[in-house]
C-alpha positions as CSV (number, residue, x, y, z in Angstrom):
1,X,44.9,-3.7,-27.0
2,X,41.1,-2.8,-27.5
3,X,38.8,-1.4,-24.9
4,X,35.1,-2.0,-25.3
5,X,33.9,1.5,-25.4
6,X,29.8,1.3,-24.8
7,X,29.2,2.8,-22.1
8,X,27.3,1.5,-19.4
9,X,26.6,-1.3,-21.8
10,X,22.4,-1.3,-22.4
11,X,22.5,0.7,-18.8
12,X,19.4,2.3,-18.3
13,X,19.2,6.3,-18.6
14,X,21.9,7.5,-19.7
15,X,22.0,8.7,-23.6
16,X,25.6,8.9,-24.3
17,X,27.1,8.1,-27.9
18,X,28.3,4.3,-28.3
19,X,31.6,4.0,-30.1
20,X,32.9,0.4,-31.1
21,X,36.2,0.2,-30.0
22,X,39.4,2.9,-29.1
23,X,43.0,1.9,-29.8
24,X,46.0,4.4,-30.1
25,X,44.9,5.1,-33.6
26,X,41.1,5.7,-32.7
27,X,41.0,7.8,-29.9
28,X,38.3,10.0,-28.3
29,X,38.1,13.9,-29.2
30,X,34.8,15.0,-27.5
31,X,33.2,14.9,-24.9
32,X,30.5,12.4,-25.7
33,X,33.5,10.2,-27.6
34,X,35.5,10.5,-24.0
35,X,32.3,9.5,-22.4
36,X,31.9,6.6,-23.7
37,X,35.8,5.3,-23.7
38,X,35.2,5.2,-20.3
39,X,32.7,2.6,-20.3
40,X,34.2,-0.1,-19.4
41,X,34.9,1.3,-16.0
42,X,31.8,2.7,-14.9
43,X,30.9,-1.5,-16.3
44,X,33.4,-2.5,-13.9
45,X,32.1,-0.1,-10.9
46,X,28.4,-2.0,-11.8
47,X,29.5,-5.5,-12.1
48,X,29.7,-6.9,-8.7
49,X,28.6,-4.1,-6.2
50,X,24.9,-5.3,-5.9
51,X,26.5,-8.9,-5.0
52,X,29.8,-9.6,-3.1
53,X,30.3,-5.7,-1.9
54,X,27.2,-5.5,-0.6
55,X,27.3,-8.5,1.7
56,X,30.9,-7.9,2.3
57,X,30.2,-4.5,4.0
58,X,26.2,-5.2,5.3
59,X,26.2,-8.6,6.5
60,X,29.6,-8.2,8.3
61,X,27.6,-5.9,10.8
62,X,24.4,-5.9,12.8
63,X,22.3,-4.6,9.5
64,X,22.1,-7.8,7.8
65,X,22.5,-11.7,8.1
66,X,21.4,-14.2,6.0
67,X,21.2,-17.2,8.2
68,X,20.8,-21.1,7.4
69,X,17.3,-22.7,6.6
70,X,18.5,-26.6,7.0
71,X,20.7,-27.3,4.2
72,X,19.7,-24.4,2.5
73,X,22.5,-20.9,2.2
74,X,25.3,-23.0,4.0
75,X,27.1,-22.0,1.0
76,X,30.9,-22.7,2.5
77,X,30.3,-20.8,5.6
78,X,30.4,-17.4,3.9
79,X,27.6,-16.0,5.2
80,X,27.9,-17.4,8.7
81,X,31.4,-16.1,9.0
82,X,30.7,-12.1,7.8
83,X,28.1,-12.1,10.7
84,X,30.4,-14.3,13.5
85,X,33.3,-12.1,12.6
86,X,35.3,-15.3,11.7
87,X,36.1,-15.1,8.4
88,X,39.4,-16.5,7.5
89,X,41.7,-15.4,3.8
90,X,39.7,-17.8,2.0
91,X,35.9,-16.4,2.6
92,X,34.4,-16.1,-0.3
93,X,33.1,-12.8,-0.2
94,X,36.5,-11.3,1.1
95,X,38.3,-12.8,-1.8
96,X,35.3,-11.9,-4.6
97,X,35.1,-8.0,-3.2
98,X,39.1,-7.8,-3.5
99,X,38.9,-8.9,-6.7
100,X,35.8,-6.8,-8.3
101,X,37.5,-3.6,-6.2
102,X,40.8,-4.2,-8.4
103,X,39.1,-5.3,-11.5
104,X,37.8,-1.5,-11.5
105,X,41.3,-0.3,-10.9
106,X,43.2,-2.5,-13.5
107,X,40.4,-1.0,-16.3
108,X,40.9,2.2,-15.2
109,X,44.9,2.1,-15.5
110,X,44.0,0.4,-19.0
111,X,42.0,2.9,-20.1
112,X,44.2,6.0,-19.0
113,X,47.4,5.0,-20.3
114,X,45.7,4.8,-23.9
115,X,44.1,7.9,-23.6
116,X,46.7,9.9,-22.3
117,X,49.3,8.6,-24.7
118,X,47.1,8.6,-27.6
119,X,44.6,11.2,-27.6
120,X,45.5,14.9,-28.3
121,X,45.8,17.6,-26.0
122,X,42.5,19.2,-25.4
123,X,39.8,20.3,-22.5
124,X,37.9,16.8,-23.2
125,X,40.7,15.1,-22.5
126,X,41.8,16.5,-19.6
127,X,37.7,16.4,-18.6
128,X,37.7,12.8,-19.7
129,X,41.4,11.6,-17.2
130,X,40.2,13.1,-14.8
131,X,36.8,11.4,-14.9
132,X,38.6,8.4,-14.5
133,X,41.2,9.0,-11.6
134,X,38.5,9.7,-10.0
135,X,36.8,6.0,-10.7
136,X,39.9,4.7,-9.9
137,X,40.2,7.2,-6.7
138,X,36.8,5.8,-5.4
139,X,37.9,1.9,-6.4
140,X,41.0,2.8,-4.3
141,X,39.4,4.5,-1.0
142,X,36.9,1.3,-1.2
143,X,39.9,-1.0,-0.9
144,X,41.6,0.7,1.6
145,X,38.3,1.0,3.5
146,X,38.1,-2.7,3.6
147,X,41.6,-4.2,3.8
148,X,43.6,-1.5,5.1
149,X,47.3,-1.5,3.5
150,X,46.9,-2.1,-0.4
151,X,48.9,-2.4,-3.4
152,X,49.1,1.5,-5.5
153,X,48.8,-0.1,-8.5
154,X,48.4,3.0,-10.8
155,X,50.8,2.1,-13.9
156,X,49.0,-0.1,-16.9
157,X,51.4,-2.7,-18.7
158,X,53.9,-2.9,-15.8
159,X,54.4,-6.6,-14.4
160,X,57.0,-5.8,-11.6
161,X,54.9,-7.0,-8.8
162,X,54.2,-4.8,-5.8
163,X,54.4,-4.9,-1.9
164,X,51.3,-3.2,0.0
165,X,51.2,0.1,0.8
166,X,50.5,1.7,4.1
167,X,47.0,2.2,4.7
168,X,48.0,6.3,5.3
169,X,49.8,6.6,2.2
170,X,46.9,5.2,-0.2
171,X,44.8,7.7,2.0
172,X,47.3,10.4,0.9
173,X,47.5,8.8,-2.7
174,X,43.7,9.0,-3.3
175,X,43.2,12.6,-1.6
176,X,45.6,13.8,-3.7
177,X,44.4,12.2,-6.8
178,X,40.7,14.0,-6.2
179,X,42.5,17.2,-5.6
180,X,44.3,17.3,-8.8
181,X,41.0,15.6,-10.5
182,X,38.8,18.3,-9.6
183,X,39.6,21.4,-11.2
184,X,38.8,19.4,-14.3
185,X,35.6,17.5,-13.2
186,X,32.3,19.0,-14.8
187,X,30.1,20.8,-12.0
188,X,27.0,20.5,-14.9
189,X,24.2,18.1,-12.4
190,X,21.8,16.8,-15.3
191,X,21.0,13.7,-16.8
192,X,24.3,13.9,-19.3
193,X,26.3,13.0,-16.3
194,X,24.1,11.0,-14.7
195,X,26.2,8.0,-13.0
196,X,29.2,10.0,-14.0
197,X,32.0,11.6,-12.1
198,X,31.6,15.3,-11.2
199,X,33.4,17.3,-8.9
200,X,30.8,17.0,-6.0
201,X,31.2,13.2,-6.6
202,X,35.4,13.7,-5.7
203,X,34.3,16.4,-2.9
204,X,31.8,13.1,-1.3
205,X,34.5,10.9,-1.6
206,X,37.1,13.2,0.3
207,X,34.4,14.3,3.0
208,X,34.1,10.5,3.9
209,X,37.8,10.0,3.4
210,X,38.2,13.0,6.3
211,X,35.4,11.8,8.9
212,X,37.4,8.6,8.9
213,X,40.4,10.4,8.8
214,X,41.4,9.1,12.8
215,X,40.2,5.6,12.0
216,X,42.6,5.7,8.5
217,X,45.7,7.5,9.8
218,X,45.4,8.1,13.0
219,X,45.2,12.4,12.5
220,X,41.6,14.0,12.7
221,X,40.3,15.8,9.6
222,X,37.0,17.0,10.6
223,X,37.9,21.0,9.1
224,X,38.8,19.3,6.0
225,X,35.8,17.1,5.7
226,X,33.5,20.3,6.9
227,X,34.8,22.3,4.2
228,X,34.9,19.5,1.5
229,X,30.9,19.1,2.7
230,X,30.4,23.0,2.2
231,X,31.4,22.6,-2.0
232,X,28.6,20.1,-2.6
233,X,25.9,22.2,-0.1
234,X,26.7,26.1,-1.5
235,X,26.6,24.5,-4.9
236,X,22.6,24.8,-4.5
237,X,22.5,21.6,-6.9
238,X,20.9,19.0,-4.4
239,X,18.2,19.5,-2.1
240,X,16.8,16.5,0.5
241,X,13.7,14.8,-1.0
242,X,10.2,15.3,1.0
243,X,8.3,12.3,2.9
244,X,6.1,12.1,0.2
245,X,8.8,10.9,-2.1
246,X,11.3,9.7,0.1
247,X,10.9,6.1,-0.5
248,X,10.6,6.6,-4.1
249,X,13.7,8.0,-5.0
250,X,14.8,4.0,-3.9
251,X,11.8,2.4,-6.9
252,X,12.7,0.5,-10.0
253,X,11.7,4.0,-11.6
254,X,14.0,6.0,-10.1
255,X,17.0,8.0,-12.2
256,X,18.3,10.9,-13.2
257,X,15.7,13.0,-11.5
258,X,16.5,12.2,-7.7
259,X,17.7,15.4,-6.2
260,X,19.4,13.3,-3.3
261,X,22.1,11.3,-5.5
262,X,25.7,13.2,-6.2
263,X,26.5,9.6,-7.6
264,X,24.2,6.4,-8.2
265,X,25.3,3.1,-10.4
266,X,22.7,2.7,-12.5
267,X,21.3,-0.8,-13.3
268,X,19.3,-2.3,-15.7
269,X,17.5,-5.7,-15.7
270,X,18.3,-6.0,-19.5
271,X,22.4,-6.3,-19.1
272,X,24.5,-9.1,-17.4
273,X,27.4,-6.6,-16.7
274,X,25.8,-6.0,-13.2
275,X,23.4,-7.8,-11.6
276,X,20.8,-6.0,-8.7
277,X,18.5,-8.4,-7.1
278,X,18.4,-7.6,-3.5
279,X,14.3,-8.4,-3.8
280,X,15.7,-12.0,-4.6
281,X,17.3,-12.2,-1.1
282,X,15.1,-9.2,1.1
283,X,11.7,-10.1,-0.2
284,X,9.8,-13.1,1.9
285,X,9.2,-16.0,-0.1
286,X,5.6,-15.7,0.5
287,X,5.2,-12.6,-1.1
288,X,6.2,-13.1,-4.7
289,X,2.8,-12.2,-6.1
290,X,2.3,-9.1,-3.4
291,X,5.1,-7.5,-5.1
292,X,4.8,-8.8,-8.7
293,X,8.5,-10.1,-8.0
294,X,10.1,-11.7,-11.4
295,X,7.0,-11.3,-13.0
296,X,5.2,-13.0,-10.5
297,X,0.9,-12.0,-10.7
298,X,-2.4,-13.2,-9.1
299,X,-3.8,-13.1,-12.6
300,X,-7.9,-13.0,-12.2
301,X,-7.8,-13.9,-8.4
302,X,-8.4,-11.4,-5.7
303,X,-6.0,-12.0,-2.7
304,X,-4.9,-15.8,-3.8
305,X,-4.3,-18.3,-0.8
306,X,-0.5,-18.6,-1.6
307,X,0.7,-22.1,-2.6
308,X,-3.2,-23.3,-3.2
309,X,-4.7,-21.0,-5.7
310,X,-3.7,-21.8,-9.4
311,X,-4.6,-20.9,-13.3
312,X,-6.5,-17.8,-14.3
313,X,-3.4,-16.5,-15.2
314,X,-1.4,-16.9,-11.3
315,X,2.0,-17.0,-11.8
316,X,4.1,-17.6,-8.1
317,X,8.1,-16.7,-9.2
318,X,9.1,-17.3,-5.5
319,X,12.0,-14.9,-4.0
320,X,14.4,-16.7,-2.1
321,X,14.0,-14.7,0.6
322,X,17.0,-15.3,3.2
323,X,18.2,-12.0,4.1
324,X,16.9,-10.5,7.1
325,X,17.8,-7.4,10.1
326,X,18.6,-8.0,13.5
327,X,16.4,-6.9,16.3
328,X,19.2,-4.8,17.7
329,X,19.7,-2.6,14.2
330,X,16.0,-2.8,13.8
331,X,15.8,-1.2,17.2
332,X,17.1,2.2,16.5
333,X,13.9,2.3,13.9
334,X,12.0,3.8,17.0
335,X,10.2,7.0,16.0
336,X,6.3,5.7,15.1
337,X,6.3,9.1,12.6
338,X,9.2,8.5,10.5
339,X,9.0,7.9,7.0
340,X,11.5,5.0,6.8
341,X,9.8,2.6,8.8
342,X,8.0,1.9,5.7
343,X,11.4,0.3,4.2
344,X,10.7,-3.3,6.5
345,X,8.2,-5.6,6.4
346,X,7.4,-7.0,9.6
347,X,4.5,-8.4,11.5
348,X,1.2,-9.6,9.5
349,X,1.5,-9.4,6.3
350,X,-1.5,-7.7,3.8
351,X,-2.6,-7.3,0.2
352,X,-3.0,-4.4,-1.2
353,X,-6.8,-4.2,0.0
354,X,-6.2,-4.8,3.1
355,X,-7.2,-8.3,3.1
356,X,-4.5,-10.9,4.9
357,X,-2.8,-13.1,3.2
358,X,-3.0,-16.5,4.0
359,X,-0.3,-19.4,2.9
360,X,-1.0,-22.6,2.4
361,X,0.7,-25.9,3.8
362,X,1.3,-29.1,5.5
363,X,1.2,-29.5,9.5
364,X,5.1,-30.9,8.4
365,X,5.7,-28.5,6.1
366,X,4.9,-25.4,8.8
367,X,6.8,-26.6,11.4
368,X,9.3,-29.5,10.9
369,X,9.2,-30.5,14.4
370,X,5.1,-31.3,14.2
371,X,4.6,-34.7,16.1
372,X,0.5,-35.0,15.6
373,X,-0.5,-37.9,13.9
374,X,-1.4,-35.9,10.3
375,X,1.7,-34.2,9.1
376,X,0.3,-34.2,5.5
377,X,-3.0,-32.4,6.6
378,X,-3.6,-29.4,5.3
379,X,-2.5,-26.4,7.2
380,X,-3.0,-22.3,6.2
381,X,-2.2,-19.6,8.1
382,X,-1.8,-16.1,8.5
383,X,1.5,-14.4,7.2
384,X,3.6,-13.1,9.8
385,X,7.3,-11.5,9.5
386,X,8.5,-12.5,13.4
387,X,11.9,-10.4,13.9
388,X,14.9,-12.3,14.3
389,X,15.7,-12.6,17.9
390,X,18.8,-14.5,19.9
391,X,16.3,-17.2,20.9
392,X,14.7,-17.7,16.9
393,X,16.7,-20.8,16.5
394,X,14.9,-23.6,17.6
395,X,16.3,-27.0,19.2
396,X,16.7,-29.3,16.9
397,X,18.2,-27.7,13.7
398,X,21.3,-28.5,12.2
399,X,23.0,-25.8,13.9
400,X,22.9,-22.4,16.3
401,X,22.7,-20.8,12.6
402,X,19.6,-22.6,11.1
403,X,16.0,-21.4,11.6
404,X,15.0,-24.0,10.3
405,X,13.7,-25.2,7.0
406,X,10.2,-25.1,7.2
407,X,7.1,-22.0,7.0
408,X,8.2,-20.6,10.7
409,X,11.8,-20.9,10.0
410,X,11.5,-19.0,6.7
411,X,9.1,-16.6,8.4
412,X,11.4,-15.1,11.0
413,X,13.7,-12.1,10.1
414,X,12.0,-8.3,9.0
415,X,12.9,-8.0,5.7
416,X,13.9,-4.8,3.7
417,X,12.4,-3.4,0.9
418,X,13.8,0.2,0.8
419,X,15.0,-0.9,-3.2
420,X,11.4,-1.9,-3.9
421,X,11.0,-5.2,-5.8
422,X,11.1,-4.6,-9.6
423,X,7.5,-4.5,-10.9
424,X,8.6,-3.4,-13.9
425,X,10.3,-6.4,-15.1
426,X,8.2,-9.8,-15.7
427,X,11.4,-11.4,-17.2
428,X,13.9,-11.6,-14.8
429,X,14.6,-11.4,-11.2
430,X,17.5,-8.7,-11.8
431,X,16.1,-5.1,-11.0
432,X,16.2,-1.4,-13.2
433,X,16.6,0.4,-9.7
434,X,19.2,2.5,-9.7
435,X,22.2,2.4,-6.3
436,X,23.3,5.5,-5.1
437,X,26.2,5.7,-3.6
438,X,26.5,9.1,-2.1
439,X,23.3,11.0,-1.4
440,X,22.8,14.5,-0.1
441,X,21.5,13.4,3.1
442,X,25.1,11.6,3.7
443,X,26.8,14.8,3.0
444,X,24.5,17.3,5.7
445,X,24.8,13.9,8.2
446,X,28.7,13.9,7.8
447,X,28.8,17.4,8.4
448,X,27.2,17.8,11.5
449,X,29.0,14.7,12.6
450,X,32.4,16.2,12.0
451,X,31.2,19.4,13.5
452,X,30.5,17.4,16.8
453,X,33.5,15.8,16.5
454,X,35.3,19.0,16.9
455,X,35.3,20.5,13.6
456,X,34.4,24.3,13.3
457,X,30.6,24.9,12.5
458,X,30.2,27.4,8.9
459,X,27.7,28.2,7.0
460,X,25.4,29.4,10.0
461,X,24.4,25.6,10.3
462,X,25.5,23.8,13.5
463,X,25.3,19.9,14.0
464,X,21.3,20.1,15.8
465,X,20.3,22.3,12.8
466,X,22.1,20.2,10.5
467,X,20.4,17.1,11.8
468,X,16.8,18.6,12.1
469,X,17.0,19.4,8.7
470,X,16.8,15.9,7.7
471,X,14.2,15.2,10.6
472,X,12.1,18.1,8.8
473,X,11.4,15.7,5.7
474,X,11.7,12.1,7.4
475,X,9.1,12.6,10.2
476,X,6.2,14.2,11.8
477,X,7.7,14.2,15.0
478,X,9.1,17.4,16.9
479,X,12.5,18.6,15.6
480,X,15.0,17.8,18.3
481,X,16.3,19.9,20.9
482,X,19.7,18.6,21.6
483,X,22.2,16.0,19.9
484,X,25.0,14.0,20.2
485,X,27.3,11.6,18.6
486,X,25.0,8.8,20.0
487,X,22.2,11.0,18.0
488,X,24.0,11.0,14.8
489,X,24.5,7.4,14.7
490,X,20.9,6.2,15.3
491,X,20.1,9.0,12.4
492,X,22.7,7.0,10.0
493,X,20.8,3.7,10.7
494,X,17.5,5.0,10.2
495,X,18.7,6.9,6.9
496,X,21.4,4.7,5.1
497,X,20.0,1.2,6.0
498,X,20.7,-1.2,2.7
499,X,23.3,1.5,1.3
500,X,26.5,-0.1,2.5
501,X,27.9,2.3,4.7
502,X,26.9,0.7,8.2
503,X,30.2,-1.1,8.3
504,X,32.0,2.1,8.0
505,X,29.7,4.0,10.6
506,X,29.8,1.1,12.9
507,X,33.7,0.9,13.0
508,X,34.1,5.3,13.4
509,X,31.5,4.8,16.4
510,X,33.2,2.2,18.3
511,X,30.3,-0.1,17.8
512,X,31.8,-3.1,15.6
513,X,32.8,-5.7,18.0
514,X,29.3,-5.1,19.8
515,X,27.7,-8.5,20.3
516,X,24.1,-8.8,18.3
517,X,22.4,-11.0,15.6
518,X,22.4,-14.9,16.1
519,X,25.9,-15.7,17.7
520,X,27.8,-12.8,17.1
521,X,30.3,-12.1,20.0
522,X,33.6,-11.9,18.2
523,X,35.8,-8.6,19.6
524,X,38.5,-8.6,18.2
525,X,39.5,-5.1,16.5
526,X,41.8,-6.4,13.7
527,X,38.9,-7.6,11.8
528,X,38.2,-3.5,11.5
529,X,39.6,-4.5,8.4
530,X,40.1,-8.0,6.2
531,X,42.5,-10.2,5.4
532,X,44.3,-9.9,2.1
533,X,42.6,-12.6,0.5
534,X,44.5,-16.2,-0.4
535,X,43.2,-15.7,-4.4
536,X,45.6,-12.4,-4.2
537,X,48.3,-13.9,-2.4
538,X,48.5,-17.1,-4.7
539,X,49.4,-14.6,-7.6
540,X,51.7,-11.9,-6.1
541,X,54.1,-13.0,-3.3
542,X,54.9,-9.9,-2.3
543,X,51.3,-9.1,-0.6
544,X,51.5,-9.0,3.2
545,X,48.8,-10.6,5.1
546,X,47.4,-7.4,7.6
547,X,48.0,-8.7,11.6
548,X,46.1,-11.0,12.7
549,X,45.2,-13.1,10.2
């Protein structure tokens, strides 16, 4: 059996040795050589995270929707269903996520059976396994995050089908995994292991692992997250970035050099194994040319009228622009000072001169409902981003999803643009900006979170200075003199919005079956976690489907 061996396959900065293949009889020996054997699951981790795990965790909360416009994103009732809390085993995002989560595992097991039975006894090896239990540790914890009681596959080339396992013993499973992994991880923080496992990427795993450790198994962990927390802090390899560059560390330029990320997937518009394109969905579809999406440019004109100015070199690659907040997780974006408001675009909309920008249409084709007697007459108007509201749908579309398919329907919803449309890339609509996954922020918020749910304060830091440190370089505004759970949760929104850890935040803080968005009043608690989906069940009988679906 061959394993494709380039790593990261044309991923952007990373410089690590290509090999061809690796079978028993050409096996890794160094570390580069080990590096790149394990490729194909750092391929795997990149493939579909940007897609169906990202809507799967996002738009089945209060960060994100991506309505209807007419007949336009009906697409099966997928996207209707994450935000309604009605998805079924057949959603297609619940069955897509299940089965890029155990692609990742299944290519892990692959590649560690070779190289432990093949390649000789050495510290790269042992570097190298346990580089990739903890992949397949972090493939495993995001599985049991989302559907609860999974299948421990762990063995490559067995066929005996298996049963799912309590959600508290892949908990165990993975925590001991990381443990054992650890001693053997590499604790170098450079751009040789950028986007690769190091031990403070299995110490961010386990501290998330512990703050949910009541939601996963019932038992409270917050001591054992605190001190998993303290590894990656008295390491002294991370620092938080400053306002200045905040937002930056989130470009199309971004890399290696982020002091924030313990672990990013790095993308690259240049390789299919992976696609990022959230400025396809986030980015209005009037503001193509703004933001030089896909290549998009106003050529020789100064501030174009959008849809009427042509030639001199304009070139409108429209975004599709669906995906949208809702007013009530837009709502905790309330400090007038903080650098994240800057991630949204709402209200009128400006070029980079300050000059407005103006769109160009019909009477009809700005509001489908027009009843004046010139519905072709020309029509331009300002741009303005309305925020999505429980009243935006208008009587008369298809359905108490659609905005409508016309300039005001496609208008309403603030947009995000924390991962900054790719000006870089004039090709494609995929993007070079690179996804972290765990971030020092996360790891100085989790702490002071687990310290305030009981855990014992160290380090001299309690949970207020804890969170004031972040507040120091996010805003202008006075540090805070008191905080509270309550506090730590409006921090998380205003820091980790588009990172997919809302779903997990909102289900620790009691605040999933809240009612919000465009419909959304569903309460029931099973849905804390998903259904095993009916692709899985058609191909191993021995899955049980979690209660209540």
């Amino acid at each position: 059996m061959l394993i494709a061996a380039s790593i990261f396959s044309a991923c952007q900065k990373v410089a690590v040795d290509v090999t061809s293949e690796i079978t028993p009889d050409v096996y890794p020996q160094t570390d580069a050589q080990f590096a790149s054997a394990e490729g194909p699951v750092y391929i795997a981790l990149r493939n579909d995270f940007a897609v169906s795990y990202w809507f799967l965790q996002s738009c089945s909360t209060d960060e994100a929707v991506l309505p209807t416009f007419g007949p336009n994103w009906l697409d099966g009732n997928k996207y209707v269903e994450l935000h309604r809390h009605t998805w079924t085993k057949d959603n297609a995002w619940v069955a897509s996520t299940w089965t890029y989560l155990t692609n990742i595992i299944g290519t892990a097991n692959q590649t560690i059976s070779i190289i432990r039975t093949s390649a000789p006894a050495s510290a790269s090896k042992n570097t190298g396994l346990a580089a990739l239990k903890t992949m397949r540790a972090l493939a495993f914890f995001m599985m049991m995050d989302s559907y609860g009681n999974v299948p421990l596959d762990t063995l490559y080339g067995v066929t005996t089908l298996k049963t799912n396992a309590p959600r508290t013993e892949v908990f165990n499973f993975v925590e001991s995994e990381l443990k054992a992994a650890i001693p053997y991880l590499k604790t170098t923080v450079t751009s040789s292991t950028y986007g690769l496992p190091t031990k403070y990427l299995a110490y961010s795993i386990l501290a998330k692992m512990y703050l949910n450790g009541s939601v996963y198994t019932g038992t409270d962990r917050s001591n054992d997250c605190i001190a998993a927390c303290d590894q990656i802090i008295s390491s002294g390899l991370y620092s938080l970035e400053p306002m200045a560059t905040y937002l930056q560390q989130f470009y199309p330029t971004n890399g290696p050099g982020q002091k924030e990320f313990i672990f990013a997937i790095p993308f690259d518009p240049a390789t299919s194994n992976g696609t990022m394109f959230y400025a396809r969905y986030d980015l209005n579809r009037n503001l193509g040319i703004r933001y030089l999406y896909s290549g998009s440019t106003p050529g020789s004109y100064t501030d174009p009228v959008m849809n009427l100015s042509s030639g001199n070199g304009l070139k409108n690659s429209q975004p599709s622009g669906p995906r949208m907040t809702t007013a009530e997780y837009y709502a905790y974006f309330d400090d007038a000072n903080d650098i994240r408001n800057k991630q949204w675009l709402t209200g009128a909309q400006y070029w980079q001169d300050g000059t407005p920008i103006m769109v160009s249409t019909t009477n009809l084709g700005y509001n489908q409902f027009y009843t004046g007697g010139s519905p072709s007459a020309a029509y331009t108007y300002l741009l303005v981003i309305a925020p999505l509201t429980s009243t935006s749908v208008r009587s008369g579309t298809t359905s108490n999803f659609d905005l409508g398919n016309d300039e005001i329907g496609w208008n309403i919803g603030i947009r995000n643009i924390k991962f900054l449309p790719d000006y870089t890339n004039a090709i494609s609509r995929n993007q070079n900006n690179d996804v972290p996954l765990f971030r020092y922020s996360d790891i100085i918020l989790t702490k002071a979170e687990a310290i305030l749910r009981g855990g014992t304060a160290t380090l001299g830091a309690t949970a207020l200075t804890l969170v004031n440190q972040i507040k120091a370089v996010r805003t202008t505004s006075p540090a805070l003199t008191s905080i509270t759970l309550n506090g730590i949760y409006s921090e998380r929104c205003k820091e980790f919005a588009w990172e997919t850890w809302h779903r997990n935040d909102m289900i620790r803080f009691g605040q999933f079956e809240n009612t919000y968005g465009i419909g959304k009043t569903n309460t029931d608690t099973y849905r804390r976690i998903f259904p095993i989906p009916s692709n899985a069940t058609a191909i191993n009988a021995k899955l049980v489907q979690n209660p209540g679906y």
